[in-house]
N, C-alpha and C positions, 0 to 999 in steps of 0.2 A: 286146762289146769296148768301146763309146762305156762301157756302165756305170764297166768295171774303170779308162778312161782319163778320166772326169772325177771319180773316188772319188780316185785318184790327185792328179791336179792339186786339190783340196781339200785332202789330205792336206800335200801340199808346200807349196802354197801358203800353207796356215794357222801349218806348221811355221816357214817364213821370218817370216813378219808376226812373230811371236812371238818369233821371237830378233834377229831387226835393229834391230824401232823401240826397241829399250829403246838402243839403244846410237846409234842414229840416226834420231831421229825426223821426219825430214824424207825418209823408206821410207814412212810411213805413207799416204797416199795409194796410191800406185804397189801397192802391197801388197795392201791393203785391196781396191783394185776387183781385182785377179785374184782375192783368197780369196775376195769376193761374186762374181765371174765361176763360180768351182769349185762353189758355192752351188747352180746352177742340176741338180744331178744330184739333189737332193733335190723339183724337180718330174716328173724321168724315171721313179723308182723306181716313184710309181703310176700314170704310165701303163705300165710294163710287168706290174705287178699286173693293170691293168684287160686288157690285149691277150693276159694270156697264157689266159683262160679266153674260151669261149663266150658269149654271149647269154642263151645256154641254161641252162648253171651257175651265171653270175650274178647271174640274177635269180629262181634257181632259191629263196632266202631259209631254205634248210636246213640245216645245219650237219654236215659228217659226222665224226664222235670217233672215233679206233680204238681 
């Protein structure tokens, strides 16, 4: 759920910066730190990479192809 809700708040966030400051540039601030705020799901993604395997798979160094 955090994933789907701060992909979101990036998504929106970055949409508004993009169509406001052209038109009012004095958004940019106020903008900018929530789209770097939305930024922050881009350190969650590996740790849910790293949490969703084992110890044991991880460092297991073999690669399985199907």
């Amino acid at each position: 759920m955090t994933l789907i809700l701060w992909s979101l708040l990036l998504g929106v966030a970055y949409w508004v910066m993009m169509h406001s400051v052209p038109q009012d540039p004095s958004q940019l601030l106020w903008s900018y730190c929530l789209a770097g705020f939305g930024v922050g799901i881009v350190g969650v993604v590996p740790t849910i990479a790293v949490k969703s395997f084992p110890a044991a798979v991880r460092f297991l160094g073999a690669v399985v192809l199907l």
